[in-house]
Backbone as a printed PyTorch tensor [residue, N CA C, xyz], in Angstrom:
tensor([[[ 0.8520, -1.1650,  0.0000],
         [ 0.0000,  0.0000,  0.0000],
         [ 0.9020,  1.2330,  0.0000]],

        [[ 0.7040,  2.2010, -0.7930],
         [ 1.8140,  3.5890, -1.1150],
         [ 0.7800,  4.5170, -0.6530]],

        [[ 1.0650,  6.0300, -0.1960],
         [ 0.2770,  6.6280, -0.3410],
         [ 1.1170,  8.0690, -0.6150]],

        [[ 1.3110,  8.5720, -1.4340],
         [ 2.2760,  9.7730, -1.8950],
         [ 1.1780, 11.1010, -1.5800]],

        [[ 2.6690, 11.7780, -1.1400],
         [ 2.3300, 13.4410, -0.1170],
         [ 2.7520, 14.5080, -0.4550]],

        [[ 3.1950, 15.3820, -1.5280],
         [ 4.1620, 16.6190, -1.1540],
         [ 3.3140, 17.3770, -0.2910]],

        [[ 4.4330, 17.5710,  1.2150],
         [ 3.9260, 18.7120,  2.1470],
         [ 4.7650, 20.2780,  2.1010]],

        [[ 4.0770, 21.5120,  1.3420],
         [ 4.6840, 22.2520,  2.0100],
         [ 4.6810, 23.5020,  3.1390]],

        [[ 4.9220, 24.1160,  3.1940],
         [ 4.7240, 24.8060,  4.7820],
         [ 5.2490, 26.4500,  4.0800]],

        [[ 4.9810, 27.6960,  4.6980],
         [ 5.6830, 28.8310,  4.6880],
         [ 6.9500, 28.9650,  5.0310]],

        [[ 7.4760, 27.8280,  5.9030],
         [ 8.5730, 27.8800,  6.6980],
         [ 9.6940, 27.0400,  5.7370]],

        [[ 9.1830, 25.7810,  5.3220],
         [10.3130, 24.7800,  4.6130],
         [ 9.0100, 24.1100,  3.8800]],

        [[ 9.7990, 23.6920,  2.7520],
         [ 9.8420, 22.7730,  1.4450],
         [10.1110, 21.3950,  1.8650]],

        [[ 8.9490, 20.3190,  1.9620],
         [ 9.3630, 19.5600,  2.2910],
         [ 9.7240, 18.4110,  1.0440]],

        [[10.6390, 16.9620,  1.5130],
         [10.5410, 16.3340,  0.3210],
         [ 9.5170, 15.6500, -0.0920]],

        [[ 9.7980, 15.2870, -1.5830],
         [ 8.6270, 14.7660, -1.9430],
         [ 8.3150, 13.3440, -1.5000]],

        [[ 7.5770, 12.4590, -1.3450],
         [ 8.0050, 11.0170, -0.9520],
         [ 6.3730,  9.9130, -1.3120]],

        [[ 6.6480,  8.9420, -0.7720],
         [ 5.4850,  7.9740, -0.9690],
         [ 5.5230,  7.3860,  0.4150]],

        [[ 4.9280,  6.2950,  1.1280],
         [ 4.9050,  5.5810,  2.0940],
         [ 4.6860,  4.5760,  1.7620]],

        [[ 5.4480,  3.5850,  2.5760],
         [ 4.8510,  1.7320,  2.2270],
         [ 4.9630,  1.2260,  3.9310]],

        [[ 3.2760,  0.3790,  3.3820],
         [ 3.2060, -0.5100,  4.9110],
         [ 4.4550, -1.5040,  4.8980]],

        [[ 5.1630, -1.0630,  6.8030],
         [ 6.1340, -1.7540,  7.3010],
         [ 5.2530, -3.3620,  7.9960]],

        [[ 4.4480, -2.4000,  8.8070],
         [ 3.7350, -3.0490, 10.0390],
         [ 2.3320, -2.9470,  9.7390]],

        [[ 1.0090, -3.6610,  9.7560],
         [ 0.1750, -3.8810,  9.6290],
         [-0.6310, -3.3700, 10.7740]],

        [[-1.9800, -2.5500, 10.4620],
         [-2.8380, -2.4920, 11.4240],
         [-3.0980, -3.7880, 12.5200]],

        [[-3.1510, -5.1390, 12.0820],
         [-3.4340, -6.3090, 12.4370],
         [-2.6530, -6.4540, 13.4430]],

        [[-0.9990, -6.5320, 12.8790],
         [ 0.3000, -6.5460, 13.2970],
         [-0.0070, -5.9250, 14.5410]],

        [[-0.4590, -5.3040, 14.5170],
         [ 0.1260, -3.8190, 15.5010],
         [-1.0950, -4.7320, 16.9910]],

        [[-2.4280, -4.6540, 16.4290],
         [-3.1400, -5.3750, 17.1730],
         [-2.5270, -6.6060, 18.2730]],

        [[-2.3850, -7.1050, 17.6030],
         [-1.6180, -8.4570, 18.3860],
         [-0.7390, -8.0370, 18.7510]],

        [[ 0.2910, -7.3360, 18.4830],
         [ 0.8650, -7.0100, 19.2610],
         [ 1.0090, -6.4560, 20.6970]],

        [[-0.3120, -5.5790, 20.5910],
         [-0.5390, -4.7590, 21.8490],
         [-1.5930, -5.9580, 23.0200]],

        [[-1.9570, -6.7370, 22.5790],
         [-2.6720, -7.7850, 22.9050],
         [-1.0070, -8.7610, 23.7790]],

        [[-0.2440, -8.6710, 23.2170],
         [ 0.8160, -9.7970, 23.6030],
         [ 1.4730, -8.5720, 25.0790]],

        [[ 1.8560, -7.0580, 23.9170],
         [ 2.4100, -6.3120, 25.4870],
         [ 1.2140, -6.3860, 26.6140]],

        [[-0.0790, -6.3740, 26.1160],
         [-0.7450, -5.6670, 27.4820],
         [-0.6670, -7.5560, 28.7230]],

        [[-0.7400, -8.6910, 27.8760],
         [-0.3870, -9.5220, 28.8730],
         [ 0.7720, -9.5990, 30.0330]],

        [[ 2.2350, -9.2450, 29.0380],
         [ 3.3080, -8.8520, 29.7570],
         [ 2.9770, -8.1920, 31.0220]],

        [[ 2.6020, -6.9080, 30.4280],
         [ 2.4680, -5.8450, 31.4990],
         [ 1.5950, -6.1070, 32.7330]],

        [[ 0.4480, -6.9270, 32.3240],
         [-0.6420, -7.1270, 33.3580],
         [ 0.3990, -7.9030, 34.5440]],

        [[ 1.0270, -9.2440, 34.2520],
         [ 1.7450, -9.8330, 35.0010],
         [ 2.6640, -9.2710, 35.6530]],

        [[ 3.5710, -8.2940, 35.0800],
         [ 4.2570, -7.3000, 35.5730],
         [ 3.8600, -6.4950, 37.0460]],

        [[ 2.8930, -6.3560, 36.6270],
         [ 2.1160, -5.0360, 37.4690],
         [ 1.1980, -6.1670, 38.2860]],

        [[ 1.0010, -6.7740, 38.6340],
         [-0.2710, -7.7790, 39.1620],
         [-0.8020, -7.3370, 40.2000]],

        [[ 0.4680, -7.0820, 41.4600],
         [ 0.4430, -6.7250, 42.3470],
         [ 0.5000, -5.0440, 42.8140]],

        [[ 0.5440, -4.3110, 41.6820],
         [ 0.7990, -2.8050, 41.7740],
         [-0.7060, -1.8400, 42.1230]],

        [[-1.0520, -1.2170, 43.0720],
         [-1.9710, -0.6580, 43.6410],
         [-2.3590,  0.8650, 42.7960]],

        [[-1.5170,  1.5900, 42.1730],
         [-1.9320,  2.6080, 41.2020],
         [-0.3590,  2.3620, 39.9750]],

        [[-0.7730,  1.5490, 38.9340],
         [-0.0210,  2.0410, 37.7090],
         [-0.2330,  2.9670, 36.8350]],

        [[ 1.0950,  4.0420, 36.9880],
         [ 1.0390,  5.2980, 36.1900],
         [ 1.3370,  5.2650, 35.1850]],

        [[ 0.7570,  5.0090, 33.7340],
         [ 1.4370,  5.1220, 32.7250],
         [ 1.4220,  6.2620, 31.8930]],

        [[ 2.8840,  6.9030, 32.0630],
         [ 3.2210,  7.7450, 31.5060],
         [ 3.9970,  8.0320, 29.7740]],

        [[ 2.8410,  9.1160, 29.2090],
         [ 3.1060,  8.5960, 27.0470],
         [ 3.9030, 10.0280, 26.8890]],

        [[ 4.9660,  9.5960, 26.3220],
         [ 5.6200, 11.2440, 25.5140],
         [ 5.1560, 11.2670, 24.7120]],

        [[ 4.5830, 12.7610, 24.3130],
         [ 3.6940, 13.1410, 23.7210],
         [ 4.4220, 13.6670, 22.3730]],

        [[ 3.8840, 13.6810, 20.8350],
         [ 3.0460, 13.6240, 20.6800],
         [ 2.8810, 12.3750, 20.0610]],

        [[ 3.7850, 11.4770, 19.7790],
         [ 3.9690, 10.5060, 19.3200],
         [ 3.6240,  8.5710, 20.0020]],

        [[ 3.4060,  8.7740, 21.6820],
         [ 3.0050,  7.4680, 21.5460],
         [ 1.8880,  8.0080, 21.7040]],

        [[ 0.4640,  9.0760, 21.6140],
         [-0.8820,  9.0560, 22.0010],
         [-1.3630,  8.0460, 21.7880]],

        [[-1.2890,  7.5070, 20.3400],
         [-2.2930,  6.3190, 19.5140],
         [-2.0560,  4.7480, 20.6820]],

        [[-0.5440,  5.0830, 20.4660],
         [-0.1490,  3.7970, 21.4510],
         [-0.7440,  3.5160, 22.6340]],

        [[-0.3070,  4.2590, 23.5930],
         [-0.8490,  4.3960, 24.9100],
         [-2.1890,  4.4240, 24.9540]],

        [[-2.9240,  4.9360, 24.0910],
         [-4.9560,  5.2290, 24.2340],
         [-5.1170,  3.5580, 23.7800]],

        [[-4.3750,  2.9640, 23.1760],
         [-5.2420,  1.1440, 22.6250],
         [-4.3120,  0.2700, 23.6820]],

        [[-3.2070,  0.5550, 24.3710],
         [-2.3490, -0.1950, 25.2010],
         [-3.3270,  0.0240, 26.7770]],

        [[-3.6260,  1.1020, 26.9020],
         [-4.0590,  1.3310, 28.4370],
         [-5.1100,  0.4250, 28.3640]],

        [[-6.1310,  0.8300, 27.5510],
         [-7.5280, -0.0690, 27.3110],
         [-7.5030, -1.2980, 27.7540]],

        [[-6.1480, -2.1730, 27.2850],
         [-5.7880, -3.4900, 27.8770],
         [-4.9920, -3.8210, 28.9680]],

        [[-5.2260, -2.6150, 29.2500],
         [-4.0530, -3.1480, 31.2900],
         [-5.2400, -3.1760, 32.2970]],

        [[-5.1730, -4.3710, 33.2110],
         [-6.1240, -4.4450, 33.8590],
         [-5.8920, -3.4850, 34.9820]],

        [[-7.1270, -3.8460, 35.7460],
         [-6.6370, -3.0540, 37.3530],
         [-6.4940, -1.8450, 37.3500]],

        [[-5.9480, -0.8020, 38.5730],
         [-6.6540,  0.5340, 38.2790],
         [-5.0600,  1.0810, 37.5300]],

        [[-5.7080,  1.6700, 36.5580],
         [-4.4280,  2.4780, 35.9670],
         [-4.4960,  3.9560, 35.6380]],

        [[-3.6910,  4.9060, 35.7760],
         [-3.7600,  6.1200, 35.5950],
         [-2.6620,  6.3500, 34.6920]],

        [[-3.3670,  8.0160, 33.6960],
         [-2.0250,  7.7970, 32.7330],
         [-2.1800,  9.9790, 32.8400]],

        [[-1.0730,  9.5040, 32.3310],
         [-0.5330, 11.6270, 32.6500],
         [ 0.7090, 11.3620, 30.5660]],

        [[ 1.3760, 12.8400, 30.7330],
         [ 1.5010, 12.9890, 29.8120],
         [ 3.1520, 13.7490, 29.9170]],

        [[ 4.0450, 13.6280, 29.7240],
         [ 5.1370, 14.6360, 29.0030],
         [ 5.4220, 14.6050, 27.9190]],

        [[ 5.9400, 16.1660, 27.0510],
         [ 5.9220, 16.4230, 25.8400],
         [ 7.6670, 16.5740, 25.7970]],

        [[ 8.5850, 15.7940, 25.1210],
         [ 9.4020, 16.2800, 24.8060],
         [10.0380, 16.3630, 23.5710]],

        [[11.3850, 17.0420, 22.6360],
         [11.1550, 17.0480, 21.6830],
         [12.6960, 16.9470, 21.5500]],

        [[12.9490, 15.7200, 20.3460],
         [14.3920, 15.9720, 19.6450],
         [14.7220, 16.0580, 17.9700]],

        [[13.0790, 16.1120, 17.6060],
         [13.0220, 16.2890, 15.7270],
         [12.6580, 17.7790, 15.4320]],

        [[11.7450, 17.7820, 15.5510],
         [11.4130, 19.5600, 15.1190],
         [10.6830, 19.0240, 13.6730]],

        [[10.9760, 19.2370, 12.6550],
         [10.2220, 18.8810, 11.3560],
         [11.8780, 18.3720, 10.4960]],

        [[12.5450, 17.8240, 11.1440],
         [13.2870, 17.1040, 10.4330],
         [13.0830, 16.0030, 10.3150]],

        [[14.2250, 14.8560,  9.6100],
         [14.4650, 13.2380,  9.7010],
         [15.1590, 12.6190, 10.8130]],

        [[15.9470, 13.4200, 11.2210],
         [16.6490, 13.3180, 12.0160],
         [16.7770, 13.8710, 13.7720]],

        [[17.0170, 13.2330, 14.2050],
         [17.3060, 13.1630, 15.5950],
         [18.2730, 14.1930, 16.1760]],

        [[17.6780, 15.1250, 17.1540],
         [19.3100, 15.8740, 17.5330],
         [19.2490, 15.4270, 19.1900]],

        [[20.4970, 16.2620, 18.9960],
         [20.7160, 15.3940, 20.8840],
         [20.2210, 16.4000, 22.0790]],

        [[19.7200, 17.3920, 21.7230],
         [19.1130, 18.1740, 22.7210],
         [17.2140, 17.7610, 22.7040]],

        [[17.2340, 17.4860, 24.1810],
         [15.6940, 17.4920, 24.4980],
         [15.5010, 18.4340, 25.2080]],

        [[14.5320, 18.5630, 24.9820],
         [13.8980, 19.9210, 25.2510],
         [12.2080, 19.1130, 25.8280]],

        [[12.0790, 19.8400, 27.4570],
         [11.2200, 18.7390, 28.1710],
         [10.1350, 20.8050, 28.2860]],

        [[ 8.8290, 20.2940, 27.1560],
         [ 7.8290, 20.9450, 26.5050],
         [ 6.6700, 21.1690, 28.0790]],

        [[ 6.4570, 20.0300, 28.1770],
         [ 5.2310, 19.6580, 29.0030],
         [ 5.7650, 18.3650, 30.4100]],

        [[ 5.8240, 18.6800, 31.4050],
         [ 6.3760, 17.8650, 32.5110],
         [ 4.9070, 17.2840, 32.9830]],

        [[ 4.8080, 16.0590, 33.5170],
         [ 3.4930, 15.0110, 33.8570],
         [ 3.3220, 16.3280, 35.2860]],

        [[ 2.1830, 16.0530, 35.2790],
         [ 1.2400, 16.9330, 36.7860],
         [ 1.3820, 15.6140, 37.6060]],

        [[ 0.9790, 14.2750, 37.5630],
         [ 1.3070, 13.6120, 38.6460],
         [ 2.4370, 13.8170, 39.5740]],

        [[ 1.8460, 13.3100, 41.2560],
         [ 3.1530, 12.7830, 41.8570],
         [ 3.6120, 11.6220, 41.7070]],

        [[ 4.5170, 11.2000, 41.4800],
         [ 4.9710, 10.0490, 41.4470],
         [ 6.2580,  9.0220, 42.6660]],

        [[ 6.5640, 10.0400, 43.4950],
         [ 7.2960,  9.0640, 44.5650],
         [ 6.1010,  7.9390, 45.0420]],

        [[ 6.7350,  6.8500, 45.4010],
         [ 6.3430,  5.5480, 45.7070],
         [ 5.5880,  4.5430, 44.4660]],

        [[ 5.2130,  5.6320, 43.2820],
         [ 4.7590,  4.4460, 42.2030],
         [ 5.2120,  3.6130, 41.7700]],

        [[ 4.5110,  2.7900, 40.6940],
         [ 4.5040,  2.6280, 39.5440],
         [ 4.3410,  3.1210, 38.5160]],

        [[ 5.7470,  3.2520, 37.7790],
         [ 5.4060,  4.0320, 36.6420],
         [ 6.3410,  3.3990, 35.0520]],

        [[ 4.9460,  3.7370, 34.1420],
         [ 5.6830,  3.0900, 33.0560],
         [ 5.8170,  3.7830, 31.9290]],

        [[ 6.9690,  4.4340, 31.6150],
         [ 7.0510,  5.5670, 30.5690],
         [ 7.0600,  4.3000, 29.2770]],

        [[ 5.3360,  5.3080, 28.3620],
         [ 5.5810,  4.6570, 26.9820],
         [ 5.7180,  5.4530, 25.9830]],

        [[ 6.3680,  5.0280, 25.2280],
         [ 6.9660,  5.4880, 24.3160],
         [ 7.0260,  4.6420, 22.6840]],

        [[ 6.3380,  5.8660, 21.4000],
         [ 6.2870,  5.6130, 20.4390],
         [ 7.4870,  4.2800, 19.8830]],

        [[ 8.8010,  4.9500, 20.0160],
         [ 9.7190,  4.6950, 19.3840],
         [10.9470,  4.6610, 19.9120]],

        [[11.8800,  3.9240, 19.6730],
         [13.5010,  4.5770, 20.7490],
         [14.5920,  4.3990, 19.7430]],

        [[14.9560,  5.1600, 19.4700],
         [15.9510,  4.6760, 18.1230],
         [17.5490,  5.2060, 18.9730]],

        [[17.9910,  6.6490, 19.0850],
         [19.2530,  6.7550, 19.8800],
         [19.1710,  6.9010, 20.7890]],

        [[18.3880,  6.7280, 22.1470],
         [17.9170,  6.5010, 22.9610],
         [18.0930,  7.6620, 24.4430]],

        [[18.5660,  8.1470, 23.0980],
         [18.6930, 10.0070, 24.3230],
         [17.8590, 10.6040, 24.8410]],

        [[16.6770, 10.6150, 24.0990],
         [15.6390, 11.2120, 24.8410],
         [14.9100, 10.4710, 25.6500]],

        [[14.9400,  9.1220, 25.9510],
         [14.4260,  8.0900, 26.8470],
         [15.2940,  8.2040, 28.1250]],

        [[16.7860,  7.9770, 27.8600],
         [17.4620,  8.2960, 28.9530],
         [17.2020,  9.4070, 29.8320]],

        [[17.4560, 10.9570, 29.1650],
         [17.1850, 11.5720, 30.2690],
         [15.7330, 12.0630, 31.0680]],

        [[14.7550, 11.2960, 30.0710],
         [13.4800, 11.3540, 30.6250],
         [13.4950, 10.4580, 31.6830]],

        [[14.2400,  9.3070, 31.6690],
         [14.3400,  8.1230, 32.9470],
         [14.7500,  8.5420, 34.0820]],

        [[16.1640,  9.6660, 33.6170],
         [16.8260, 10.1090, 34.5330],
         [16.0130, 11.4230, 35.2040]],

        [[15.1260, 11.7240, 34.9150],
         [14.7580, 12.8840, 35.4410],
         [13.2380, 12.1030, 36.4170]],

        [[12.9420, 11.3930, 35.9840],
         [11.5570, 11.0750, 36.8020],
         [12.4500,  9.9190, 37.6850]],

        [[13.2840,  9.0640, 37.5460],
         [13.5830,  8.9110, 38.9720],
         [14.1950,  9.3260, 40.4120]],

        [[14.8720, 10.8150, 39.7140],
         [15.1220, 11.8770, 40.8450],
         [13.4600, 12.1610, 41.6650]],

        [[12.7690, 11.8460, 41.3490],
         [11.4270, 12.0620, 41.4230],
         [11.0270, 10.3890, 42.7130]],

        [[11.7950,  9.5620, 42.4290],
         [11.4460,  8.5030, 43.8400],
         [10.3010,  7.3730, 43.3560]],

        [[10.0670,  6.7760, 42.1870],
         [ 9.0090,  6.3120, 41.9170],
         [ 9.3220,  4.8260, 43.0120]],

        [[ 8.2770,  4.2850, 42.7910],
         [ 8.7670,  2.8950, 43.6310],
         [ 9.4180,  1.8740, 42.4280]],

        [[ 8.9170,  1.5940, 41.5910],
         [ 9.5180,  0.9400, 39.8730],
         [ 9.3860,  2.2300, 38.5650]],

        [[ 9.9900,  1.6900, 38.1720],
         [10.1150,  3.0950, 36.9270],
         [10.8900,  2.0830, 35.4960]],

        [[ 9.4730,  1.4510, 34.4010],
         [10.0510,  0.4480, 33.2270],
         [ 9.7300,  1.6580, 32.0580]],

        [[10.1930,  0.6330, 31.1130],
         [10.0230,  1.4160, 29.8470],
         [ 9.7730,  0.5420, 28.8550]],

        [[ 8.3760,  0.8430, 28.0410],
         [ 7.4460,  0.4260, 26.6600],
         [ 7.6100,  0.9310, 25.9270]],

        [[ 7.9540,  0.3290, 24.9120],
         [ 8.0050,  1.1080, 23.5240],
         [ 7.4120,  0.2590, 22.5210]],

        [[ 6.7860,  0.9770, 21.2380],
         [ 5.7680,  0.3450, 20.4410],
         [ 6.8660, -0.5600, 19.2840]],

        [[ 7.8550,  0.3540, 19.1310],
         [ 8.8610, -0.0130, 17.7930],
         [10.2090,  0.3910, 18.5360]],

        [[11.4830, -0.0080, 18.3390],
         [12.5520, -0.0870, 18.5970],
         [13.5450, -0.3520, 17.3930]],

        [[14.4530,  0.8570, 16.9240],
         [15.3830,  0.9280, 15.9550],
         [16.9560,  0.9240, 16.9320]],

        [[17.4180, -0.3930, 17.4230],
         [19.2440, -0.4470, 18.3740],
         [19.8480, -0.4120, 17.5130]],

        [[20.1550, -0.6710, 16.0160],
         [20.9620, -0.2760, 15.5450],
         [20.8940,  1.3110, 15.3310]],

        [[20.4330,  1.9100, 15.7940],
         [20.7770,  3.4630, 16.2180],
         [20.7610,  4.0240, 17.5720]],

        [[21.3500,  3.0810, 18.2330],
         [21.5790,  3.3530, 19.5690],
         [22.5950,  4.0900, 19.7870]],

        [[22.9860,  5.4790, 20.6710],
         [23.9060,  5.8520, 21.4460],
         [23.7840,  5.8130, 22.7520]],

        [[22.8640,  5.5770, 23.3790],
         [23.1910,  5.6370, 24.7190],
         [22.6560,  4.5820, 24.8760]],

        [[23.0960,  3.7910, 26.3100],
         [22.1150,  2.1390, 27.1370],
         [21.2770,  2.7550, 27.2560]],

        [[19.9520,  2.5220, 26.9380],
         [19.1310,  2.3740, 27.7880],
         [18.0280,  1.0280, 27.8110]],

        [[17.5560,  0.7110, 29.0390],
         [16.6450, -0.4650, 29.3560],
         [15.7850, -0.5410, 29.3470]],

        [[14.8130, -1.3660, 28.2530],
         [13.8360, -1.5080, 27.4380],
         [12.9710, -2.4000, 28.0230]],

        [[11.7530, -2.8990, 28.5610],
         [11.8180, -3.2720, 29.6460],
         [10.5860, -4.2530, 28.5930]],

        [[ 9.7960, -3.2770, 27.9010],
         [ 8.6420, -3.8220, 26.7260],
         [ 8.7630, -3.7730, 25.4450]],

        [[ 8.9770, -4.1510, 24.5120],
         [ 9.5350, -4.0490, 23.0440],
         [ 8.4740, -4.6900, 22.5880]],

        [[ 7.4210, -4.0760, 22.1600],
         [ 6.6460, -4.1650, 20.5390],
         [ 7.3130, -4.6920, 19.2390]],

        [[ 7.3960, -4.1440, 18.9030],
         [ 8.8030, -4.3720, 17.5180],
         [10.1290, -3.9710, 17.3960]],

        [[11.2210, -4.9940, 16.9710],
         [12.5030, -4.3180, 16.4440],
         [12.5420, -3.7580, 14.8840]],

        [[12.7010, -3.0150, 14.5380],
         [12.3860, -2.6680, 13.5990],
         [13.9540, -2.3110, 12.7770]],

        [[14.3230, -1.7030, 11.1330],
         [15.4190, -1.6890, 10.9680],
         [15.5510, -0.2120, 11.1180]],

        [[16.8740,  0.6810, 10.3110],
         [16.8200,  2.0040, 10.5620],
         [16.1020,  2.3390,  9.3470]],

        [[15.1100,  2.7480,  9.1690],
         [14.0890,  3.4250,  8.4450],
         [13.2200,  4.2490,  8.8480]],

        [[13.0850,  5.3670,  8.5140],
         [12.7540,  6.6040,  8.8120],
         [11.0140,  6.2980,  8.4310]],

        [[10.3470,  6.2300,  9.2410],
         [ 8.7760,  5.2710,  9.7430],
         [ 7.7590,  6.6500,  9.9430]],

        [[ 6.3460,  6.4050,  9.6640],
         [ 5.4410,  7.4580, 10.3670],
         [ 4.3680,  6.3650, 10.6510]],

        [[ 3.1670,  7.1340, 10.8850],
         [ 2.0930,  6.5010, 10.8550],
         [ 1.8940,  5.7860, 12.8630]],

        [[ 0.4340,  5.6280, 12.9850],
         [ 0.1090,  5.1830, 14.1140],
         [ 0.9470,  6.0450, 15.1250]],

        [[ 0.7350,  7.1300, 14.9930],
         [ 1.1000,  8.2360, 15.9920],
         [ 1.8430,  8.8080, 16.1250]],

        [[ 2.8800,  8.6130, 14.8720],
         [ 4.1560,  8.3530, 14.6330],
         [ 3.9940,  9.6590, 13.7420]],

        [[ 4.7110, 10.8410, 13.5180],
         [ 4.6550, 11.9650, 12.2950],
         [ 6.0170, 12.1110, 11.6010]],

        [[ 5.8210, 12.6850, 10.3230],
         [ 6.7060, 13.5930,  9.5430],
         [ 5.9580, 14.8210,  9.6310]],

        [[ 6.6500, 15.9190, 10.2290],
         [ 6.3300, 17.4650,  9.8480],
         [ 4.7970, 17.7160, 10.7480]],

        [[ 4.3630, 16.7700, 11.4820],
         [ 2.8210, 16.6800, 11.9390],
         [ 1.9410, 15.7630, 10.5340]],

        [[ 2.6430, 14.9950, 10.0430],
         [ 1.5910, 14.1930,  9.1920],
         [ 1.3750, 13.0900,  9.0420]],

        [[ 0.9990, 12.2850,  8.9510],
         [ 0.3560, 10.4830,  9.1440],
         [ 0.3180,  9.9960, 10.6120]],

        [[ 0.0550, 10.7810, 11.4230],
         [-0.1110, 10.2650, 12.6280],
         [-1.1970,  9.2180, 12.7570]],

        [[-2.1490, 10.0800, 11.9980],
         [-3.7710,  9.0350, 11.7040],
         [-3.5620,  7.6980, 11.1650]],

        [[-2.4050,  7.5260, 10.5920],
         [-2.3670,  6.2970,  9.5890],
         [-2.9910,  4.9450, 11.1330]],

        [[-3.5180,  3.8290, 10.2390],
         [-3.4520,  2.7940, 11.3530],
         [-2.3880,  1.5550, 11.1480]],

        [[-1.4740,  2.0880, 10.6070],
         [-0.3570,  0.8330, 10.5580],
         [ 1.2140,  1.8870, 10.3210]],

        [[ 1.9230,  1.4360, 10.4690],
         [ 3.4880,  1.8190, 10.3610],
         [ 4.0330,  1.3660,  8.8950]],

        [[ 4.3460,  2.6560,  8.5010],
         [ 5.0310,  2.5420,  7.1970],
         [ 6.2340,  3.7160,  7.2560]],

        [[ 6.5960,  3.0690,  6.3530],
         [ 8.3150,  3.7870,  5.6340],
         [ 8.1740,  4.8170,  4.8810]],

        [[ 8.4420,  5.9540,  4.9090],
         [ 8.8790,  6.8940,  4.0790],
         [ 9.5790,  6.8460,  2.9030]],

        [[ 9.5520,  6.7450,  1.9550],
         [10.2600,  6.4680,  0.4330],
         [10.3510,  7.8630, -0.2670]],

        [[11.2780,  8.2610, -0.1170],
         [11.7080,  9.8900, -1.0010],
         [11.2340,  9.2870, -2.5000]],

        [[10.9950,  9.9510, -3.3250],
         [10.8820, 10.3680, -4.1700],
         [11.6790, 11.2590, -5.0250]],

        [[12.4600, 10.7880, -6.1270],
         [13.4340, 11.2960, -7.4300],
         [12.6220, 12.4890, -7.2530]]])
């Protein structure tokens, strides 16, 4: 399935490109069906699980993942940012929107769209456990390690995926295919 876009903006010219399904709406289903078992077992015994989505990219995730965690769960939100309307990744995050929860003594499970160099996961880890949670894991829908620079510990892995520059299912270029319901590849266009 292709679906070709030129986006442009007042600000930048974007490229031209097409998309092809990586990951299947279906795919994606079962999948979240297999994490939300994980997690339930995980958490069995946990009295308020916080699950916390960086915004704007796992929304889709987190709104069909929570649905399937049993027991009482609460979810809050931080916005942080290391694309801007590029392809690429820079190494400054920039923390937009900080969660309103408290979180000393929780459970808390930062989810997350995607983790490819894993910088912006790190110091989001590192900053909410100065914060005292009682456990503090990390979900992610798709996972690109061959673009890893920093460790970090992945606690839920959805998919490994390769390095391909992906949108769709909450996932954007420039703010666009977030709506898509499956994960596809970006294909520039001559």
């Amino acid at each position: 399935m292709t679906n070709s876009l030129t986006a442009t903006s007042t600000i930048e010219t974007y490229m031209k490109h097409t998309t092809e399904v990586m990951i299947s709406a279906e795919e994606i289903s079962q999948k979240l069906d297999e994490l939300a078992e994980l997690i339930n077992a995980h958490y069995a015994n946990s009295e308020r699980l916080l699950m916390v989505g960086l915004l704007k990219g796992s929304v889709v995730f987190m709104a069909d993942l929570c649905r399937r965690i049993k027991g009482h769960v609460e979810i809050d939100f931080m916005s942080v940012s290391s694309y801007g309307n590029t392809m690429t990744s820079s190494r400054d995050v920039k923390v937009l929107k900080d969660i309103q929860s408290d979180i000393a003594g929780r459970d808390v499970l930062i989810v997350e769209d995607l983790i490819d160099s894993g910088n912006t996961l790190s110091k989001v880890r590192e900053m909410l456990l100065l914060r005292e949670p009682k456990s503090l894991a990390l979900c992610t829908l798709l996972d690109k390690p061959e673009r890893r620079e920093v460790d970090v510990k992945v606690d839920f892995i959805g998919f490994t995926i390769p390095d391909e520059f992906i949108v769709g299912y909450g996932i954007d270029y420039a703010e666009q295919y977030r709506n898509l319901p499956y994960i596809a590849k970006v294909v520039p266009l001559d």
